[in-house]
Every structure is written in C-alpha cells, then in structure tokens.
C-alpha positions as CSV (number, residue, x, y, z in Angstrom):
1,X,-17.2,-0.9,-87.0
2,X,-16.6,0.5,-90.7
3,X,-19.5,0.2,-93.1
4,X,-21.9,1.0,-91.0
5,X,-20.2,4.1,-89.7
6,X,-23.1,6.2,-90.8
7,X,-25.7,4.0,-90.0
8,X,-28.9,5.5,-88.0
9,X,-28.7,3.8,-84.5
10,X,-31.9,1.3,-85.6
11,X,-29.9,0.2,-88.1
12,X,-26.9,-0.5,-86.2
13,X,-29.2,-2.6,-83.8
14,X,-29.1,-5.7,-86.7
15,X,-26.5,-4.6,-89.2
16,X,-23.3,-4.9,-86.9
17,X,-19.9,-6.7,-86.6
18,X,-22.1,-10.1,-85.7
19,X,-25.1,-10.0,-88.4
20,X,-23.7,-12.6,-89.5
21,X,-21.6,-15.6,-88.7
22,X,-18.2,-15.4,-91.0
23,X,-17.5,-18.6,-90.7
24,X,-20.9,-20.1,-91.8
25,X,-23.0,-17.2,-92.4
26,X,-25.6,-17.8,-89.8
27,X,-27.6,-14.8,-88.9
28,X,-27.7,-15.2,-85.2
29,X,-24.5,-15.5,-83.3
30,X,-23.3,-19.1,-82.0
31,X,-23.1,-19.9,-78.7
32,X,-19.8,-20.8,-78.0
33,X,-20.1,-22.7,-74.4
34,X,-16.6,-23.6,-74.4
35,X,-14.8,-22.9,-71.5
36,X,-11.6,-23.3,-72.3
37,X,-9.8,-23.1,-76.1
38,X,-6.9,-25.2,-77.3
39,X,-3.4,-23.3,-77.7
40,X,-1.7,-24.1,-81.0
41,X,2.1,-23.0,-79.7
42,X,3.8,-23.5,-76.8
43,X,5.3,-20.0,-77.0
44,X,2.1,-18.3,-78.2
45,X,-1.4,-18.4,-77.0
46,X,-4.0,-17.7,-79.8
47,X,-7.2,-14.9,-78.4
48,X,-8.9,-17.3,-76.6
49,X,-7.7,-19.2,-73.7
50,X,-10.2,-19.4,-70.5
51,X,-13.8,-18.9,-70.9
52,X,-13.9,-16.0,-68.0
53,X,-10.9,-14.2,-69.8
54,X,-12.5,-13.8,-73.0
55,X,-15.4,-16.0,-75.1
56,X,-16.6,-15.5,-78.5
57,X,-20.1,-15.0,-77.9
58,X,-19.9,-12.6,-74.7
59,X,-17.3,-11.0,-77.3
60,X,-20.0,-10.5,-79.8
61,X,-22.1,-8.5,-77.6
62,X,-19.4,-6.8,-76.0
63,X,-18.4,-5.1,-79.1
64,X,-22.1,-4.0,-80.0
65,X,-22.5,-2.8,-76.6
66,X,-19.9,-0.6,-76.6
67,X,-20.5,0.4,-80.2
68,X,-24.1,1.5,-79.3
69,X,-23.3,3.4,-76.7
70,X,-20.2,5.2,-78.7
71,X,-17.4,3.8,-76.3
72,X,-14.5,2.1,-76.7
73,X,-14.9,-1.0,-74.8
74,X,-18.0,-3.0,-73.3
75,X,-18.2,-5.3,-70.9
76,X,-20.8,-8.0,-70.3
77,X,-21.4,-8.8,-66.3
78,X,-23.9,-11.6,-64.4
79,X,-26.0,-8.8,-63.4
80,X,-26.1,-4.8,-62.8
81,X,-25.0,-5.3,-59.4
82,X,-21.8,-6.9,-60.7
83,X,-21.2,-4.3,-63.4
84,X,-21.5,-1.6,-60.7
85,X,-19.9,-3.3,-58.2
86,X,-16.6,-3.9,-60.3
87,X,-16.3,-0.2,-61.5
88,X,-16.4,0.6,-58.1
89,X,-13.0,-1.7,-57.7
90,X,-11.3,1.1,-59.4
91,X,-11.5,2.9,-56.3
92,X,-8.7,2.4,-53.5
93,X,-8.9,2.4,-49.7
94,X,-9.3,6.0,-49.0
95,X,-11.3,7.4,-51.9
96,X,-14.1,9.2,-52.0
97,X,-17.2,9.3,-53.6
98,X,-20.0,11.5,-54.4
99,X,-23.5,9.7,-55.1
100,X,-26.8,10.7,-56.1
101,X,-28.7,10.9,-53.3
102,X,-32.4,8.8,-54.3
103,X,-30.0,6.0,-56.3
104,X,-31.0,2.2,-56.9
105,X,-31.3,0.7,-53.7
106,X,-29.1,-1.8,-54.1
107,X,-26.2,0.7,-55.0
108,X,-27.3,2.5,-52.0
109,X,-25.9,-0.9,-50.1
110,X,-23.1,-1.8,-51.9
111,X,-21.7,2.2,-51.0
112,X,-22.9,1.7,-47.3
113,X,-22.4,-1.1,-46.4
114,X,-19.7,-2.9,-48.4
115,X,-17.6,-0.3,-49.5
116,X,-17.4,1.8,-46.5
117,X,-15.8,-1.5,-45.3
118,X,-12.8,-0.7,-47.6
119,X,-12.2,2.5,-46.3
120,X,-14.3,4.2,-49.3
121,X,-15.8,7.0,-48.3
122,X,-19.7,8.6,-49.8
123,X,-21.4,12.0,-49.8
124,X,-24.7,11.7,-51.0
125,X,-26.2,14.7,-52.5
126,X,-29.1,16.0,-54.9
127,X,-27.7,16.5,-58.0
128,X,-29.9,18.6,-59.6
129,X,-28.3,21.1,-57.2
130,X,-24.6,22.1,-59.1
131,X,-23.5,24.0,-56.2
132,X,-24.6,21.1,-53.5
133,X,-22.1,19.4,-55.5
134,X,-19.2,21.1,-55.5
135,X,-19.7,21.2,-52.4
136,X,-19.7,17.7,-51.3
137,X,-15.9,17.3,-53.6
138,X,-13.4,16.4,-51.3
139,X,-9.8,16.2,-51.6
140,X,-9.5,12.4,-52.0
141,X,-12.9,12.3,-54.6
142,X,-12.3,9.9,-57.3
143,X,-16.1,9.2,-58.4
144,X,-18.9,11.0,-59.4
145,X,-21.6,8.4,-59.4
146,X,-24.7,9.9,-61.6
147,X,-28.1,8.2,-61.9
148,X,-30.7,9.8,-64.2
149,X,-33.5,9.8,-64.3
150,X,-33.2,8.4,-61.0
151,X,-34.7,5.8,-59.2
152,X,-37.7,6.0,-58.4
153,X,-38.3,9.9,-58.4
154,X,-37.6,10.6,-62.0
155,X,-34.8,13.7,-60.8
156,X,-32.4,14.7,-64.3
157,X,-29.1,15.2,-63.6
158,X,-26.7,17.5,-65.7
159,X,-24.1,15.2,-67.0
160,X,-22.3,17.5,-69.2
161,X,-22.1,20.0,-66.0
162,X,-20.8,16.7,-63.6
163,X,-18.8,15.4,-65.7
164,X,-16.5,19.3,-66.0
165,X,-16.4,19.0,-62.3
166,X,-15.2,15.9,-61.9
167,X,-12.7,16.9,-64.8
168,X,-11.4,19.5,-63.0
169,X,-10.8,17.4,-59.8
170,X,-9.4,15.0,-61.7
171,X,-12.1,12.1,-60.8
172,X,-14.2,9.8,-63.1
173,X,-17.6,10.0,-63.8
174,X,-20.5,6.7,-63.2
175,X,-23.5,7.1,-65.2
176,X,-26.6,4.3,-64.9
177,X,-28.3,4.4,-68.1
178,X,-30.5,1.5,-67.1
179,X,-34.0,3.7,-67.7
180,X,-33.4,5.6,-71.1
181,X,-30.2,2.9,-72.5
182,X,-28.2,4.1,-75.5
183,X,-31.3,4.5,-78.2
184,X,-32.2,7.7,-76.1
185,X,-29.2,8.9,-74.1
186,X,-25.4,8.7,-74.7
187,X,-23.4,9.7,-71.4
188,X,-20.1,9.0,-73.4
189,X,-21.3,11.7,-75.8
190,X,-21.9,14.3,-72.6
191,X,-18.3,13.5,-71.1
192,X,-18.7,10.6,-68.9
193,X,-16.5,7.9,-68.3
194,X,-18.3,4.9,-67.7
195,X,-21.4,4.5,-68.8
196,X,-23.5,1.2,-66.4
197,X,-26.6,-0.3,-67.3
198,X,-28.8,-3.3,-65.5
199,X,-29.1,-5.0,-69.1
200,X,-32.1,-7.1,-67.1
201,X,-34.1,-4.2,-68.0
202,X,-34.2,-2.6,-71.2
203,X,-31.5,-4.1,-73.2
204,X,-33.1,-7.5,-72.9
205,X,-36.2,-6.4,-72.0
206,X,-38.7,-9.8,-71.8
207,X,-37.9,-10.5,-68.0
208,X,-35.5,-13.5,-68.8
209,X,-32.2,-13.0,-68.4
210,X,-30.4,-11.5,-65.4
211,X,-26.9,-9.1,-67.0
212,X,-24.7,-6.2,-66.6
213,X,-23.3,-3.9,-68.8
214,X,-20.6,-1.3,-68.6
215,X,-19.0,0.9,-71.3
216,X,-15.9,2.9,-71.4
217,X,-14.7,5.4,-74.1
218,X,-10.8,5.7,-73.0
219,X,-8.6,2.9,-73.8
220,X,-6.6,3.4,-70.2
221,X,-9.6,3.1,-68.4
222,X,-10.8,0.0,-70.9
223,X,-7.5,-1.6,-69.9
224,X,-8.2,-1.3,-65.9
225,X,-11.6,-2.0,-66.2
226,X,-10.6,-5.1,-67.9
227,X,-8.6,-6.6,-65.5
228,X,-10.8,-6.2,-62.9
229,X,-13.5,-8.2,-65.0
230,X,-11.2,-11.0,-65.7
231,X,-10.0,-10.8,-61.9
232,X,-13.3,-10.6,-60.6
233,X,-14.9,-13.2,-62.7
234,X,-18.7,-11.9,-62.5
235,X,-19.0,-12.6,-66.4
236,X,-22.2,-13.2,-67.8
237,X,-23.0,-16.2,-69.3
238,X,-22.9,-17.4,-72.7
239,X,-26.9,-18.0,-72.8
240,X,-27.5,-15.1,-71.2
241,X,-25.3,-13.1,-73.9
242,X,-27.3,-14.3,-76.6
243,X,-30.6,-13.5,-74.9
244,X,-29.7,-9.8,-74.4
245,X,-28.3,-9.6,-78.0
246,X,-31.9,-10.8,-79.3
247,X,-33.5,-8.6,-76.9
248,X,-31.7,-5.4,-78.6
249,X,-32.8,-6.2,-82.0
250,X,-36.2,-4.7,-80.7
251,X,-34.9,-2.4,-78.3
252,X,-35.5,1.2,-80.6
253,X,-38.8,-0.1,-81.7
254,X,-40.2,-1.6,-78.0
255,X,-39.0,1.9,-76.7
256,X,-40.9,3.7,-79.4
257,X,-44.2,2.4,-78.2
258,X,-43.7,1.7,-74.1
259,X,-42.3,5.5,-74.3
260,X,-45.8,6.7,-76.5
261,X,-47.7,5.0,-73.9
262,X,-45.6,6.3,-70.8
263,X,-46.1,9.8,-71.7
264,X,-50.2,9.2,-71.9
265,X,-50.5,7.5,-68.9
266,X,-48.3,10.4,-67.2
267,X,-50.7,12.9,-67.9
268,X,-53.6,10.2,-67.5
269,X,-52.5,10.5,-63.6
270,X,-51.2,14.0,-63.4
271,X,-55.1,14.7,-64.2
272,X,-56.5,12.4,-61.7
273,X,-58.1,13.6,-59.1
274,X,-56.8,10.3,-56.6
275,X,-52.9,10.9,-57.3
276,X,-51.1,13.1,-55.3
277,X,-48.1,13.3,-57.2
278,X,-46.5,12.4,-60.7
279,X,-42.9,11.7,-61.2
280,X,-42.0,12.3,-64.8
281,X,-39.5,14.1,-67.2
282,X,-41.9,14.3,-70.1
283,X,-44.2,16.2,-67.9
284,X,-43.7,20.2,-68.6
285,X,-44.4,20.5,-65.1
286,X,-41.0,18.4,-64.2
287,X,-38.5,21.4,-63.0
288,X,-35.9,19.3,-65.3
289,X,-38.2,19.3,-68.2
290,X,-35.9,21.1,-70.1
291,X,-32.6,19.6,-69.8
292,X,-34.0,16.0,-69.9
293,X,-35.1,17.1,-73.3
294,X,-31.6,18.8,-73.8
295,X,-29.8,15.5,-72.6
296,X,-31.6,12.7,-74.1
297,X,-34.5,11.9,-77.3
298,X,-37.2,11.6,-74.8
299,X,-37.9,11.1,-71.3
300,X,-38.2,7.1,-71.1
301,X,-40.8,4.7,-70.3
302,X,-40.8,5.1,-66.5
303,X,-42.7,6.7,-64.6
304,X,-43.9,6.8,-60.6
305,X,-47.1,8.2,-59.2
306,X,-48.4,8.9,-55.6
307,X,-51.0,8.2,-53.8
308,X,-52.9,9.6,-50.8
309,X,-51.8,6.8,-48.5
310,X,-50.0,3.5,-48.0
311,X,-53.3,2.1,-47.4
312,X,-54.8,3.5,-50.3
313,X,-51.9,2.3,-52.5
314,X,-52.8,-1.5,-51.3
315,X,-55.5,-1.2,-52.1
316,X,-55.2,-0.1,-55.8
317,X,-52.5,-2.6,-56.0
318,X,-54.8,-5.4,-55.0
319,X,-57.3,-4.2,-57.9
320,X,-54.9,-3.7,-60.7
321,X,-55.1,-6.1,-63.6
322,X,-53.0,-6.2,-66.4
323,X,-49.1,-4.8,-65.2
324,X,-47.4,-7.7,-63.5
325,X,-46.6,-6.3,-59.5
326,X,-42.8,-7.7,-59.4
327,X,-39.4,-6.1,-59.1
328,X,-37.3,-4.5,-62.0
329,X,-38.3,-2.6,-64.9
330,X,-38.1,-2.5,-68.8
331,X,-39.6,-5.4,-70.1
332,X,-42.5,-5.9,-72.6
333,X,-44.9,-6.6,-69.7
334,X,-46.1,-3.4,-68.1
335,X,-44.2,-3.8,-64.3
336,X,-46.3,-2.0,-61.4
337,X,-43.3,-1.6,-58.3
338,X,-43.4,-0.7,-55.0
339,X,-40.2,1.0,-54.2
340,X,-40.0,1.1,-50.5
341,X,-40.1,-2.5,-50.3
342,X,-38.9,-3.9,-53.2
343,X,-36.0,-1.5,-54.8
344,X,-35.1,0.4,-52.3
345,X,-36.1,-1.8,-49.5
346,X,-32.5,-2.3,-48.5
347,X,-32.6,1.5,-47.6
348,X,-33.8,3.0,-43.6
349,X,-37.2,4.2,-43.8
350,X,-35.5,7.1,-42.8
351,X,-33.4,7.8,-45.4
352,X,-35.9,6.7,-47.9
353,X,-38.3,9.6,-47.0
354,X,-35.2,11.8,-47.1
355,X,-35.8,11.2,-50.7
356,X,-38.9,11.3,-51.1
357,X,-39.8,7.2,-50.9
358,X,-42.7,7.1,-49.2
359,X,-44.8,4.5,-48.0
360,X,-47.7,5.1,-50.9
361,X,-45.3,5.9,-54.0
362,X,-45.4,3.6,-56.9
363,X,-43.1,2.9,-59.9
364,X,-44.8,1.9,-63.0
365,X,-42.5,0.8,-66.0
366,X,-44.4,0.7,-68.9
367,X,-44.7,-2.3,-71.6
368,X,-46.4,-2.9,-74.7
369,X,-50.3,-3.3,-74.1
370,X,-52.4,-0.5,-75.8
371,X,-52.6,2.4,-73.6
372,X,-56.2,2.5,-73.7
373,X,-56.6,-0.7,-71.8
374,X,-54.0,0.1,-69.3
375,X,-55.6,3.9,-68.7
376,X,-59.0,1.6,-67.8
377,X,-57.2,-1.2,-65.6
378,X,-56.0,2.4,-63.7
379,X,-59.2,3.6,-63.6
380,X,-61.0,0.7,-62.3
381,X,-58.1,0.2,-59.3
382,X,-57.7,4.1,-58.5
383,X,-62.0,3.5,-58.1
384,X,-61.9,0.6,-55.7
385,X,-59.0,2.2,-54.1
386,X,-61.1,5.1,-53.0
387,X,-64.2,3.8,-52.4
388,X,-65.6,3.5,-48.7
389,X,-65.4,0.0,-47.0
390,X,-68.6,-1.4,-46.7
C-alpha cells in the first residue's frame, strides 16, 4: 500500500489496493472464475497460470488481508480448518508442539488425532501460566500454538511474553485471531509469526461463506507458507473471496456495536442471580483483565455464561428467542452455542472438563439486535429455566 499509509484502520477497510477496478473503475472487485490463464510466450509465463496457484480475485483479498493485519503476505483458505491445518505442514516428523490447552475443538483433533499420526508431537498447557510454559518446551519444539481469548472460556494469553520464548528456542509462534480479528488485535504487532483466523466468523460475518485466513510478516516464512498452499490446494473460492471482502467493509463498524452490546449483557449475567459463572475479558473481575486491555482495543463480542445445570441449560435454550442456537460465531445474528457438543464436541468429556467445558456452559456470540431486547429474551428463558415443573 502507499497512499493510504496513514490511513486509520476504518479507512483502510474501503480505501485499499482494490477500491476500485483499474481497468474499468468498478468499485467492487470482479470475480475472475477462470481457472486457468493464457500464456503469451513459450519461454515466459505471465502471473497467472492455474487458478489454485494464484487468481485475481483471491489475490485481491489476499493483499488486504495481510495489509490489515500488518503482515507481509495473506493467504485465503476453504475454511479455518484448512488455514490451520496447512500452517501446521510446516512442521516435520518429529516436532513438537505446545498448544493451548481449552483450544477450538476442532484443532484439538487435528493435533490428536491427525498429526500425532505424523510423528508430531503436543503438550497442552494453560497459557496464562508463563512458567507452565517453559516448562512444556522441549528440545525438538517448533510451534507455539496461541489461542486468545480462547475458546470457549475467554482465558488471554501473553503474546508478546510467548512469542520471546519461542524466540529464544528458536520456534514459530500460531496465533487464532478469529474472536477479536485485526480491527481490535494485531499478533504481528506483539511478535508473532502467523497470525490464523476462521474468516467464517468475523471477517465475513453474515453466516454465508465458509474461509480461512492466514497472515505472515516474514517473507521466508511467506515463501514456505506459499508452497504449501499451492501444494495443498485448500484455496478458497472465488465467490467466497468476494463475500468475505464485502463482509469487511462493515467489519470495524458491526464490531463497534456487537462489542457495546457484549459488554452489557456480560454484566447483565454476572449480576444474575441464575448464572453461576461469566466468562469475559471486559469484566474487571476477569484475572486477565488487564492485559487483554494491554493486548488488544477491547475484549470482543464473545462471551460464555454458566448455568446451574445441564438440565437447567436445556431448558433456557428451549425458551430463548431471538439468538439463532447453531455452531460458529461472529455473525450479525446473535449465535447462542453449546460447546460441549457442538465446538468442542470432538473433545473426551474428560478432557473437556479438564478445561473447564462443562455440561451447562454456554457460548453466546453477540450480533446486532438492541441489547435491550436481547437482555429480555435472557430474562424471560433464565425465568422458565428455573421455574418448578408443574
């Protein structure tokens, strides 16, 4: 980017390398479904030849991507799964890798039970704990695999603090974005490496596109990264590209409001007498309260709550209105989740409660309806919930 070097990041959003089409001066960037491009020379190929290699539109919002999140290079994927799943293919047979412990389910299986297959090796550990992990480095760690806020327990991690210890063992550093995205917390900026976001969620954020995103900051790394996405082939779509371009035209100002009404309805339940717990940075309460707000602008739009019981929490599920009960997050519908079956229903019961997953927790990610009619919808279903059977 050049002109718009100095541009607030809600500018950048629509004034960018693709506000316009050069060639025609369209102000929404063509979908090029070509998948393959004719080559002029026999001796010399022109930028585009194959359609997974490298196509205009995926280009487009490749480039914003990465500028957003202050990195190098971006790259678009078919989902967050992919994106994750490729940055692991850095890793050899015989690496090692630290994890957060309470991380998206489905990483939680593609560590266990995929890569272990490889001869990749995991320690999973709380990260809020500094000396848990420098305990957990071995010899042959190459990863550092940070989620925060995590999923679904809201627990900040220090990247700035992970990302000097994997420094000085000589190993990258993984953060998932996916819950606060670039417009409120730049890993790049705090030393990480690779910066991975489900663009599903935010980024798009109108439950209509499935996509991956992953950013990088050193060229090297850019250059690895992009062989493996060429080799892999786990591109998003052309469709799908535009979609999540459109989507972050809105993304600072959807944000603004879903994180306004988060922070409400976080103390609307912290001051309910039927929740047990409340799981959210914003809250002083939160004992990483102060470094979220060191780390990022705010602390996001999702929250989770607890109730009493898993019977209880049917039963205000069943009486809830207006949030959509569904898997993922970060769209403008309000999206009520129930974590040990849905997210993290790929982890052992077990393990999940290791974490602090129980059988009555619930993830709310917050939308755009007022959070006055939301606050009642809550009130109504946390009242049914508790009253006797008749």
């Amino acid at each position: 980017m050049n002109e718009d070097c100095c541009y607030s990041f809600e500018t950048k959003l629509l004034h960018n390398n693709s506000k316009f089409d050069l060639t025609t001066g369209a102000v929404s960037v063509p979908i090029q479904h070509a998948s393959t491009f004719h080559q002029s020379s026999f001796d010399t190929y022109g930028k585009y030849d194959y359609g997974r290699s490298l196509n205009p539109t995926r280009e487009a919002l490749e480039e914003q991507l990465a500028h957003l999140e202050g990195g190098t290079r971006g790259f678009a994927f078919a989902s967050g799964m992919a994106a994750i799943s490729t940055a692991f293919l850095l890793l050899s047979k015989g690496d090692h890798v630290v994890m957060t412990e309470d991380v998206y389910g489905g990483t939680y299986r593609m560590v266990t039970e995929v890569l272990s297959r490889f001869g990749i090796e995991y320690t999973f550990v709380d990260m809020t704990d500094l000396d848990a992990v420098t305990k957990a480095v071995q010899a042959n760690t190459k990863v550092f695999y940070v989620e925060t806020p995590s999923n679904p327990t809201l627990k900040v991690t220090d990247i700035k603090a992970i990302s000097l210890i994997a420094k000085k063992h000589g190993a990258y550093t993984f953060v998932d974005n996916t819950f606060l995205t670039p417009a409120l917390q730049r890993p790049l900026q705090l030393g990480a490496d690779v910066v991975l976001h489900s663009a599903t969620k935010f980024l798009s954020g109108h439950s209509d596109v499935v996509a991956g995103v992953a950013v990088v900051r050193d060229e090297e790394l850019a250059n690895r990264l992009a062989f493996l996405q060429n080799s892999f082939g786990a591109v998003l779509g052309v469709q799908d590209c535009w979609l999540v371009m459109r989507g972050l035209k809105t993304l600072s100002v959807r944000l603004q409001q879903s994180v306004k009404t988060a922070t409400k309805l976080a103390h609307f339940f912290r001051q309910h007498d039927s929740v047990k717990n409340v799981y959210y940075p914003g809250l002083k309460e939160h004992p990483q309260y102060e470094l979220q707000k060191k780390q990022a602008l705010n602390a996001g739009a999702v929250l989770s709550f607890e109730l009493e019981s898993e019977e209880l929490t049917k039963k205000f599920v069943e009486n809830v209105r207006i949030p959509v009960f569904a898997v993922s997050l970060g769209a403008v519908e309000s999206i009520l989740s129930y974590p040990a079956k849905m997210s993290h229903g790929a982890m052992p019961k077990a393990e999940r409660e290791k974490r602090g997953i129980s059988n009555s927790l619930l993830r709310l990610s917050v939308g755009l309806e007022h959070a006055d009619d939301l606050m009642n919808d809550f009130t109504t279903a946390l009242t049914y919930a508790y009253s006797p059977i008749k």
